[in-house]
PyMOL Python script that loads the backbone (N, CA, C, O; Angstrom):
from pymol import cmd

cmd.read_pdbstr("""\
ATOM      1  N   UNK A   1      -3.259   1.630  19.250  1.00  0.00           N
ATOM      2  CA  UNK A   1      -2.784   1.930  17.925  1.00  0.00           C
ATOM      3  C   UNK A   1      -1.279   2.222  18.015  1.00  0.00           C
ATOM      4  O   UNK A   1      -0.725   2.879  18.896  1.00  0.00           O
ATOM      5  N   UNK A   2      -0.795   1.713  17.111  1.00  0.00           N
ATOM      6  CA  UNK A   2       0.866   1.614  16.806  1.00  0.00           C
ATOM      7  C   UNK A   2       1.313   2.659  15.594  1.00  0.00           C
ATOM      8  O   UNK A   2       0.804   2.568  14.476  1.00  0.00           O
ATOM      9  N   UNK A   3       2.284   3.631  15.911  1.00  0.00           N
ATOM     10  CA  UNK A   3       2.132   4.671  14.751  1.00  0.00           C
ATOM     11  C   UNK A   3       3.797   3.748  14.041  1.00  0.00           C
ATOM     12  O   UNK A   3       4.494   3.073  14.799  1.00  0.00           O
ATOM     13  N   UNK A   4       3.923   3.813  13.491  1.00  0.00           N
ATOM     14  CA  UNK A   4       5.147   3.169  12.121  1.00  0.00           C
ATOM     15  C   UNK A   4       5.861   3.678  11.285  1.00  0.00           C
ATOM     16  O   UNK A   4       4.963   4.301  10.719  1.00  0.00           O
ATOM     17  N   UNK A   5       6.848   3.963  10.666  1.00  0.00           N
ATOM     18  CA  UNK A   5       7.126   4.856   9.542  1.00  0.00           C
ATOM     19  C   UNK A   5       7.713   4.154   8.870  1.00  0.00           C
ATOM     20  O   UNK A   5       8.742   3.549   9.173  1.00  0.00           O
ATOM     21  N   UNK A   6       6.876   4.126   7.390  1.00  0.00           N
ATOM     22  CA  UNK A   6       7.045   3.207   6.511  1.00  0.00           C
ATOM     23  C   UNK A   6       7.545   4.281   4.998  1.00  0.00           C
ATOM     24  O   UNK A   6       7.552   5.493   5.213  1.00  0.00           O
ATOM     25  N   UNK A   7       7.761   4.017   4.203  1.00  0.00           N
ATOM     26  CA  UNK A   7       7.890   4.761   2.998  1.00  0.00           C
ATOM     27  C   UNK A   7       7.092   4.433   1.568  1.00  0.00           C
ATOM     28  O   UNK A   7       7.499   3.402   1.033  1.00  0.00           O
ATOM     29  N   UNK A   8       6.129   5.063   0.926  1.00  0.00           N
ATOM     30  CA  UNK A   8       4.943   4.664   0.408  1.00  0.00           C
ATOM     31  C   UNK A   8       5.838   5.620  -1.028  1.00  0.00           C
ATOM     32  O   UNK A   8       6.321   6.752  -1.068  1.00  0.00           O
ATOM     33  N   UNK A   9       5.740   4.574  -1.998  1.00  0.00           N
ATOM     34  CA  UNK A   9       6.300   5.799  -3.293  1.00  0.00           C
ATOM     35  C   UNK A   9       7.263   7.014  -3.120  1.00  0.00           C
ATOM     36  O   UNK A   9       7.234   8.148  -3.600  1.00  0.00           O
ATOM     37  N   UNK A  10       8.104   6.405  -2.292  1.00  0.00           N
ATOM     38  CA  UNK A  10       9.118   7.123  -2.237  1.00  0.00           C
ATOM     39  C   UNK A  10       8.957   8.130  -1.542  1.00  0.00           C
ATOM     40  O   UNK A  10       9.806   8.987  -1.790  1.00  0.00           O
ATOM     41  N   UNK A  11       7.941   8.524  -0.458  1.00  0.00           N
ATOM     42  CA  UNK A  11       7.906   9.617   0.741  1.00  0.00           C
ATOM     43  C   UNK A  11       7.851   8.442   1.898  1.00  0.00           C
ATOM     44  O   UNK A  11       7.280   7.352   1.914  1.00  0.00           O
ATOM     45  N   UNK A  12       8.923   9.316   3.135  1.00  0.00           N
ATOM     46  CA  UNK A  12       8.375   8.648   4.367  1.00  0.00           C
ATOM     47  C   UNK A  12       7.194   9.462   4.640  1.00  0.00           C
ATOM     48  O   UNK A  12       6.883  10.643   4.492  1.00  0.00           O
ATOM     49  N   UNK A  13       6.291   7.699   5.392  1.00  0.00           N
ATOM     50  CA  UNK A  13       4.746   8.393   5.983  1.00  0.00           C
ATOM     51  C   UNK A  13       5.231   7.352   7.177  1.00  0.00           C
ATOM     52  O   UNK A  13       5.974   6.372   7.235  1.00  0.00           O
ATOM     53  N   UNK A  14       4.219   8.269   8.303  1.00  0.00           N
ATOM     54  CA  UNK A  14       3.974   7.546   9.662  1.00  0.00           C
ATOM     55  C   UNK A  14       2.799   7.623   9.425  1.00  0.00           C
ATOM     56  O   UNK A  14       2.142   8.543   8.936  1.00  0.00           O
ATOM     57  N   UNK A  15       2.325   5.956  10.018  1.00  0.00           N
ATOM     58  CA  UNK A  15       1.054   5.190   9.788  1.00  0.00           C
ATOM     59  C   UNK A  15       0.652   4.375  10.979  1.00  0.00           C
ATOM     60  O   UNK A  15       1.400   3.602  11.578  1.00  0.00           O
ATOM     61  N   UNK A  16      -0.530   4.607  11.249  1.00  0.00           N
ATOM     62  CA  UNK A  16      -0.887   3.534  12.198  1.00  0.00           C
ATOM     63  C   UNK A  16      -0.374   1.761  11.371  1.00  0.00           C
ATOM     64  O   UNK A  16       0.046   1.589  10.227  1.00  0.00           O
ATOM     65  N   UNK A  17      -0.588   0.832  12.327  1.00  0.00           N
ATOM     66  CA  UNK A  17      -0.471  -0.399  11.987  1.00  0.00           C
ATOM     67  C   UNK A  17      -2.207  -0.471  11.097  1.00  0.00           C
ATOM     68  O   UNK A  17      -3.333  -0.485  11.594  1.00  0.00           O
ATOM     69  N   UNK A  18      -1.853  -0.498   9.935  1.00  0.00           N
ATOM     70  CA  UNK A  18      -2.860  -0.889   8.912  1.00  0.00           C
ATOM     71  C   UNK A  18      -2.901  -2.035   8.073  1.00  0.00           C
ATOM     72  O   UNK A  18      -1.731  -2.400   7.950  1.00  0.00           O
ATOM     73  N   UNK A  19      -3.645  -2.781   7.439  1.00  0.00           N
ATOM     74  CA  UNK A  19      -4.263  -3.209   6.372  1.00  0.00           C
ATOM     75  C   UNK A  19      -3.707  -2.569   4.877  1.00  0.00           C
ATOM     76  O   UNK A  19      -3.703  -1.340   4.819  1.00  0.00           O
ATOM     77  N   UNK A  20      -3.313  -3.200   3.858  1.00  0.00           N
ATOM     78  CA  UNK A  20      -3.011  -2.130   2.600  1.00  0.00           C
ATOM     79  C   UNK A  20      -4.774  -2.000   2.364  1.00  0.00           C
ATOM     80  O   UNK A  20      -5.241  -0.863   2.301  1.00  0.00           O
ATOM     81  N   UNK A  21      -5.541  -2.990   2.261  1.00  0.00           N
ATOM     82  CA  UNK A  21      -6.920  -2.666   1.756  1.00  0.00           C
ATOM     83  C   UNK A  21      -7.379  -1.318   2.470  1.00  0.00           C
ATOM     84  O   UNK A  21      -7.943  -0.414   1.854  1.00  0.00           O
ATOM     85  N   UNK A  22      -7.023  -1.264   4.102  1.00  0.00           N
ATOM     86  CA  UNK A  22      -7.318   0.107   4.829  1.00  0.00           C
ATOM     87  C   UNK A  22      -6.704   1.109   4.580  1.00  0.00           C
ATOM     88  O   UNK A  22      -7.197   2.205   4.846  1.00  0.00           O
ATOM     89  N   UNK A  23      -5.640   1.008   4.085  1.00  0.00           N
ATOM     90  CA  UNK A  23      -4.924   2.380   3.200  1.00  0.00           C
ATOM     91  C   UNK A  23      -5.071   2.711   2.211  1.00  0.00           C
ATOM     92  O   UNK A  23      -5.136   3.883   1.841  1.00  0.00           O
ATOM     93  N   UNK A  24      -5.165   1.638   1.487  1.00  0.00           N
ATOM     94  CA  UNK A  24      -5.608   2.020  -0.164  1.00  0.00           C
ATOM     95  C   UNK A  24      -6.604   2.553  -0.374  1.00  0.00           C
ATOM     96  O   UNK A  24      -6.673   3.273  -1.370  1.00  0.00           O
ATOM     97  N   UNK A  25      -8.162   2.336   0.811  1.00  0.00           N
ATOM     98  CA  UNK A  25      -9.517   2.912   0.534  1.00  0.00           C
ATOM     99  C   UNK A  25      -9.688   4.070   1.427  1.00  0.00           C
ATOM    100  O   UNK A  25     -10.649   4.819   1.253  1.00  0.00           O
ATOM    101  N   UNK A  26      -8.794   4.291   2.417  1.00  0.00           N
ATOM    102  CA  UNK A  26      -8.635   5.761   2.693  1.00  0.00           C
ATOM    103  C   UNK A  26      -8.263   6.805   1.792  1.00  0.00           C
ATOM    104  O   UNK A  26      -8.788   7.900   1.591  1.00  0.00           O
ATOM    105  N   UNK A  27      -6.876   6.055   1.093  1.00  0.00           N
ATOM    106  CA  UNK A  27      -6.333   7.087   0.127  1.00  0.00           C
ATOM    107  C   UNK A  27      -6.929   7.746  -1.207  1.00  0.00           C
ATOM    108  O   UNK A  27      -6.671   8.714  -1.924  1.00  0.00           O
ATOM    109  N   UNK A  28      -8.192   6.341  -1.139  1.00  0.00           N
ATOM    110  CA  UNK A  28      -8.937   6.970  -2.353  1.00  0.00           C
ATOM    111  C   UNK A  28      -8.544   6.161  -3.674  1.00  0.00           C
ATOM    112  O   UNK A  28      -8.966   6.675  -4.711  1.00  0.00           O
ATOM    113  N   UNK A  29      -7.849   5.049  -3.805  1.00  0.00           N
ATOM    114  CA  UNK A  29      -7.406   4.343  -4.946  1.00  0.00           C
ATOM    115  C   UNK A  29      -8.305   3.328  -5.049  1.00  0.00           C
ATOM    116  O   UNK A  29      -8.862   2.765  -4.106  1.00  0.00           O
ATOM    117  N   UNK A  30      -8.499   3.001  -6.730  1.00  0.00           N
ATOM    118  CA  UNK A  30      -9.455   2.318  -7.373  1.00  0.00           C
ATOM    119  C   UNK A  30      -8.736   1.196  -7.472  1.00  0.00           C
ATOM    120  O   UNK A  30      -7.664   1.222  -8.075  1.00  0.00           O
ATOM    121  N   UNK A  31      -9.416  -0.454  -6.654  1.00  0.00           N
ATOM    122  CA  UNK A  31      -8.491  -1.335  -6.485  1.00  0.00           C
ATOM    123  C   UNK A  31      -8.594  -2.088  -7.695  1.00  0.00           C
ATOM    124  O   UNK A  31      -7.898  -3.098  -7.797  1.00  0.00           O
ATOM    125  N   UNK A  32      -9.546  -1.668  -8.864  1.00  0.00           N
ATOM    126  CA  UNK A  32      -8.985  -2.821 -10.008  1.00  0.00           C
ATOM    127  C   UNK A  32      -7.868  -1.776 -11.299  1.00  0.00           C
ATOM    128  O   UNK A  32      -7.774  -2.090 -12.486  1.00  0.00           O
ATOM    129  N   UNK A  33      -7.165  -0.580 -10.669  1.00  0.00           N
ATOM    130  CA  UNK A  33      -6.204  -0.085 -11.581  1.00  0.00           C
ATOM    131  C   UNK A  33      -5.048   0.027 -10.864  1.00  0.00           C
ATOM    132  O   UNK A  33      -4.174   0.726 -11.376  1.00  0.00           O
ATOM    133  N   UNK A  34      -4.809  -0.507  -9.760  1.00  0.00           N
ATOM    134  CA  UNK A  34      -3.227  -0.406  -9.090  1.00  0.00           C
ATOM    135  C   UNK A  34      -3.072  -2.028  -9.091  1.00  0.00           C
ATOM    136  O   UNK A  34      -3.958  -2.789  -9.479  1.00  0.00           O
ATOM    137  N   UNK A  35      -1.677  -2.472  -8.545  1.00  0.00           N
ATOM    138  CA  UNK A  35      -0.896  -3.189  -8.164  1.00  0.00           C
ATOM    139  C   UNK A  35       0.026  -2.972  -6.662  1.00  0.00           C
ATOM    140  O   UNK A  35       0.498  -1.835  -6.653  1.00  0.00           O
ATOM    141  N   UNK A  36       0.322  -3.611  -5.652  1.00  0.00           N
ATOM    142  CA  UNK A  36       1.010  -2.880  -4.409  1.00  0.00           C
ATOM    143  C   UNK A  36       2.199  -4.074  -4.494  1.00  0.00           C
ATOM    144  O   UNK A  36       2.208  -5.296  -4.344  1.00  0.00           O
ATOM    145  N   UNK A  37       3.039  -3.201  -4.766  1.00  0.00           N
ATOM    146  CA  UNK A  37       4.519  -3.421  -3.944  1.00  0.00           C
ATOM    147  C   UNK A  37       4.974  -3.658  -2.589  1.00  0.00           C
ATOM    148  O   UNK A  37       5.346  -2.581  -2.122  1.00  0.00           O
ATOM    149  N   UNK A  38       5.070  -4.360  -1.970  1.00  0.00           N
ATOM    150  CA  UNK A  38       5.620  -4.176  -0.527  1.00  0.00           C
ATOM    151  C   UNK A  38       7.634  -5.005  -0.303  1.00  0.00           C
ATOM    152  O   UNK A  38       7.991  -6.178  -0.195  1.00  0.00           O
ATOM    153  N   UNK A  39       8.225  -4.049  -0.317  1.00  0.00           N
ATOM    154  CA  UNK A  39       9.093  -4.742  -0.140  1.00  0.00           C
ATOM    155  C   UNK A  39      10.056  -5.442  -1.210  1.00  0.00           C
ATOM    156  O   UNK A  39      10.826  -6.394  -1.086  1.00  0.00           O
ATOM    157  N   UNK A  40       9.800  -4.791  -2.091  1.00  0.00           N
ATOM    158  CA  UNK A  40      10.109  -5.362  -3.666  1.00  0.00           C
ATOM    159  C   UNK A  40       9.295  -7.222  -3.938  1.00  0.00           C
ATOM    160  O   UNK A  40       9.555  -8.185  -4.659  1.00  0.00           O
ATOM    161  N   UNK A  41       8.268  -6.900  -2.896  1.00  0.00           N
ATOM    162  CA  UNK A  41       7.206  -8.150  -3.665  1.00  0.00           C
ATOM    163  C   UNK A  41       6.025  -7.930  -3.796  1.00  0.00           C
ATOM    164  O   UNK A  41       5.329  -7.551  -2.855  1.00  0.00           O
ATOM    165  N   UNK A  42       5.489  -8.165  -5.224  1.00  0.00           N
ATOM    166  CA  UNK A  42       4.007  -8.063  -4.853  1.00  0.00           C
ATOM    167  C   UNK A  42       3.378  -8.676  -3.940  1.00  0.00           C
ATOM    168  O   UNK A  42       3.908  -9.563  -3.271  1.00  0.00           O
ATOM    169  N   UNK A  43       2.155  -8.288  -3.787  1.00  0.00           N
ATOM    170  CA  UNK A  43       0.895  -7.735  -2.580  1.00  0.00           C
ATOM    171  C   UNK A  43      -0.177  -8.377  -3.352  1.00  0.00           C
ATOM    172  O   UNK A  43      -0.859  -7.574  -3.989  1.00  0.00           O
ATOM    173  N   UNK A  44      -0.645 -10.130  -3.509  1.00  0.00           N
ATOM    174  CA  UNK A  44      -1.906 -10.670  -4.311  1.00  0.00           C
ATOM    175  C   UNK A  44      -3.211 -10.047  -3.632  1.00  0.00           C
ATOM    176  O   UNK A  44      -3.637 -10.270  -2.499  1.00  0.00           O
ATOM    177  N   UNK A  45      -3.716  -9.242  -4.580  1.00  0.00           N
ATOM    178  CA  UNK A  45      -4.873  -8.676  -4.070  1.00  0.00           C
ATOM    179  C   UNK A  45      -5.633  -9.136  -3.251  1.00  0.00           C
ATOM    180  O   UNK A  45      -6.103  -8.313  -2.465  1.00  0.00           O
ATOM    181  N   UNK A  46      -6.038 -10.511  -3.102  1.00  0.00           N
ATOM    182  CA  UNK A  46      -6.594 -11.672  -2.449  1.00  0.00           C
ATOM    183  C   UNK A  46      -6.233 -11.203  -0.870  1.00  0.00           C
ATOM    184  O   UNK A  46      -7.063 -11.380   0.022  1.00  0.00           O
ATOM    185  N   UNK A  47      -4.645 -10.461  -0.549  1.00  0.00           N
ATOM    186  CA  UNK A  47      -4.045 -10.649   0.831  1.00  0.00           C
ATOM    187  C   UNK A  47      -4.375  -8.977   1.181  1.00  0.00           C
ATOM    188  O   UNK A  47      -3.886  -8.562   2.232  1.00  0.00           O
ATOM    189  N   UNK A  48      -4.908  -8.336   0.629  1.00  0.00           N
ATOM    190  CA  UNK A  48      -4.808  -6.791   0.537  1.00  0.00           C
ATOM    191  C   UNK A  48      -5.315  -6.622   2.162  1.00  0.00           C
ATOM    192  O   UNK A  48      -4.708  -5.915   2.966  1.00  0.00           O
ATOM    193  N   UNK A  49      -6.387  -7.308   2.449  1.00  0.00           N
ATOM    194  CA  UNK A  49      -6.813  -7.091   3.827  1.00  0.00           C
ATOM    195  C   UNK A  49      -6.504  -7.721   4.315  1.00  0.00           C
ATOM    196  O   UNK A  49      -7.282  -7.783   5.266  1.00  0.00           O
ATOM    197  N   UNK A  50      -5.510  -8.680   4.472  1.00  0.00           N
ATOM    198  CA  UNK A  50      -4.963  -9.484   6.273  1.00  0.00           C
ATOM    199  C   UNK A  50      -3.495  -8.761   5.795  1.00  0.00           C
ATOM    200  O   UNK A  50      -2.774  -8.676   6.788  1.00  0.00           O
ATOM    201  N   UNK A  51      -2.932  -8.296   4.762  1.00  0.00           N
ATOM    202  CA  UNK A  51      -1.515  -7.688   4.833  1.00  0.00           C
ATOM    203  C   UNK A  51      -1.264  -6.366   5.478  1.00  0.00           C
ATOM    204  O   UNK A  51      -1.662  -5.305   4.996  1.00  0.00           O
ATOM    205  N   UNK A  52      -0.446  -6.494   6.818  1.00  0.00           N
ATOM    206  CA  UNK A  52      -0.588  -5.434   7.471  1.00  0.00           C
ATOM    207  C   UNK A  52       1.000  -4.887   7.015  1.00  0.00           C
ATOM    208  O   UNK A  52       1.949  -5.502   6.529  1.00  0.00           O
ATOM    209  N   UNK A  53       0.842  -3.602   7.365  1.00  0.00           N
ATOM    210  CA  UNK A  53       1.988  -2.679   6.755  1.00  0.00           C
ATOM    211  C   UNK A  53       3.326  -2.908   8.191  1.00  0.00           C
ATOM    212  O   UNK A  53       2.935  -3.127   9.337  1.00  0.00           O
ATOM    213  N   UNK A  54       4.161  -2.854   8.007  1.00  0.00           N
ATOM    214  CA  UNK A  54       5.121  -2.633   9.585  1.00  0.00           C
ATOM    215  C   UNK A  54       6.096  -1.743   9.390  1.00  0.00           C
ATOM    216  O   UNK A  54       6.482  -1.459   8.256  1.00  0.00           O
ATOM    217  N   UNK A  55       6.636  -1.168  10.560  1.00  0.00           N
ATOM    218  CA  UNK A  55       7.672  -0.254  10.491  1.00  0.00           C
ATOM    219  C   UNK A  55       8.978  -0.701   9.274  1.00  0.00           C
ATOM    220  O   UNK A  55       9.357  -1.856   9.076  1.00  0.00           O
ATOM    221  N   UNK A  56       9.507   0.539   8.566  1.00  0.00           N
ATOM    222  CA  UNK A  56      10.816  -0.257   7.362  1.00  0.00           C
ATOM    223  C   UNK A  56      10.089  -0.352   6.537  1.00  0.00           C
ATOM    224  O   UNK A  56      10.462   0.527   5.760  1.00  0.00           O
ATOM    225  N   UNK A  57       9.035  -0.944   5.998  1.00  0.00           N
ATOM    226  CA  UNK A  57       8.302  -1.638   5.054  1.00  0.00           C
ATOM    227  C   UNK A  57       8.549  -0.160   3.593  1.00  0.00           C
ATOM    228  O   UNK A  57       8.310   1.033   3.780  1.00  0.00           O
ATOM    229  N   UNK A  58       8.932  -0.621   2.616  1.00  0.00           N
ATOM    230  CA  UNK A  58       8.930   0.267   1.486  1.00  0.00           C
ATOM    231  C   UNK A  58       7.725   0.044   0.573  1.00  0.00           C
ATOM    232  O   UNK A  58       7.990  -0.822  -0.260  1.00  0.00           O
ATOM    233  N   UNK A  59       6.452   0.552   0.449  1.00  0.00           N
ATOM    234  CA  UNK A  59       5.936   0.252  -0.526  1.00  0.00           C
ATOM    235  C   UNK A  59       5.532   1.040  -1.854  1.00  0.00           C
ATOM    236  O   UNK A  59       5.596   2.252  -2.062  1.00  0.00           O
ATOM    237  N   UNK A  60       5.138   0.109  -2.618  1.00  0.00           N
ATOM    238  CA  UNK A  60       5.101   1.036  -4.039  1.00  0.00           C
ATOM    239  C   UNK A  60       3.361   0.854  -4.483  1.00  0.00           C
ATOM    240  O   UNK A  60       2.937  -0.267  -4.203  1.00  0.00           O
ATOM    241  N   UNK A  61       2.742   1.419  -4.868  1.00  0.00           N
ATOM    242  CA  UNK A  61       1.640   1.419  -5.511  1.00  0.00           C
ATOM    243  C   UNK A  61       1.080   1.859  -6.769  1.00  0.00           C
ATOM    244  O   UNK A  61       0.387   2.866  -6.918  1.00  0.00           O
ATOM    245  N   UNK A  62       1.500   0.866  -7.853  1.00  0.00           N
ATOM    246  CA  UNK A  62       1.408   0.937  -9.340  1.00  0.00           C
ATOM    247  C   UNK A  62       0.004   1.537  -9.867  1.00  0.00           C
ATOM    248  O   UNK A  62      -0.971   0.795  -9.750  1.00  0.00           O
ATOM    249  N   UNK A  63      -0.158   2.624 -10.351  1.00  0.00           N
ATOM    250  CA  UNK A  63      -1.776   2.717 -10.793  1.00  0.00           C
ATOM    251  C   UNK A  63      -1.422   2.828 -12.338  1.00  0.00           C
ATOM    252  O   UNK A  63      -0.649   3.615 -12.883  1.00  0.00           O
ATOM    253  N   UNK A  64      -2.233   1.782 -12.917  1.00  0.00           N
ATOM    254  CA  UNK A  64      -2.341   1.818 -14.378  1.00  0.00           C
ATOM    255  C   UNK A  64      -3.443   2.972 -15.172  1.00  0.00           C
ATOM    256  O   UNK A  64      -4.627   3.003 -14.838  1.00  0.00           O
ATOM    257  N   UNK A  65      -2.968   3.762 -16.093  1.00  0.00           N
ATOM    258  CA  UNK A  65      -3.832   4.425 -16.848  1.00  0.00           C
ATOM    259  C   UNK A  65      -3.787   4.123 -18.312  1.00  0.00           C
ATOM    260  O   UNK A  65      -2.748   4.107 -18.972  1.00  0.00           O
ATOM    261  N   UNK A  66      -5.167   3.849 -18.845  1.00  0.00           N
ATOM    262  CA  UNK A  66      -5.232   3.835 -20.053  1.00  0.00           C
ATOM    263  C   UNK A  66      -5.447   4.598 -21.127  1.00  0.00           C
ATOM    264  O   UNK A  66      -6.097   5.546 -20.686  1.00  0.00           O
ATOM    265  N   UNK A  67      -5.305   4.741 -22.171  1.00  0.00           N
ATOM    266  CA  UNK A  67      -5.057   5.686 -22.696  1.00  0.00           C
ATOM    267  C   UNK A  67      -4.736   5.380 -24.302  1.00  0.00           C
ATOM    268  O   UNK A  67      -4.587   4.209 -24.652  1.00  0.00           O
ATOM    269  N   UNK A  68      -4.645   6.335 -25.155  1.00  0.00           N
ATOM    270  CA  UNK A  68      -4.523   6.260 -26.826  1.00  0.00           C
ATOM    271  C   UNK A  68      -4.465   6.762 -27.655  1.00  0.00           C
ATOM    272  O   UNK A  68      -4.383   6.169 -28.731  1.00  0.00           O
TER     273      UNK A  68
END
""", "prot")
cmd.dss("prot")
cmd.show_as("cartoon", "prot")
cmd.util.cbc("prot")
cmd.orient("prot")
């Protein structure tokens, strides 16, 4: 295991070499109300599990709430 320090919403985190699908379902996020940023590009949900995170990497993770 490879530890990394990446910056997730604007905090640095050190992370093993992960998967966003393996981070996102650790962290507890509901994958049909976010969107992931990596890098100022989206992240097609389709790639969520072969897209691995790497050291530098800035990501953002959009969660939509609805509301009225």
């Amino acid at each position: 295991m490879v530890i990394v320090m990446i910056k997730i919403n604007g905090a640095d985190v050190e992370i093993e070499d992960i998967s966003v699908m393996d981070y996102l379902t650790r962290e507890g996020y509901r994958m049909d109300r976010i969107v992931v940023e990596c890098n100022e590009e989206i992240v097609p949900k389709s790639q969520y599990e072969s897209f691995i995170l790497h050291a530098g990497d800035v990501v953002e993770v959009v969660s939509f709430v609805g509301g009225g």
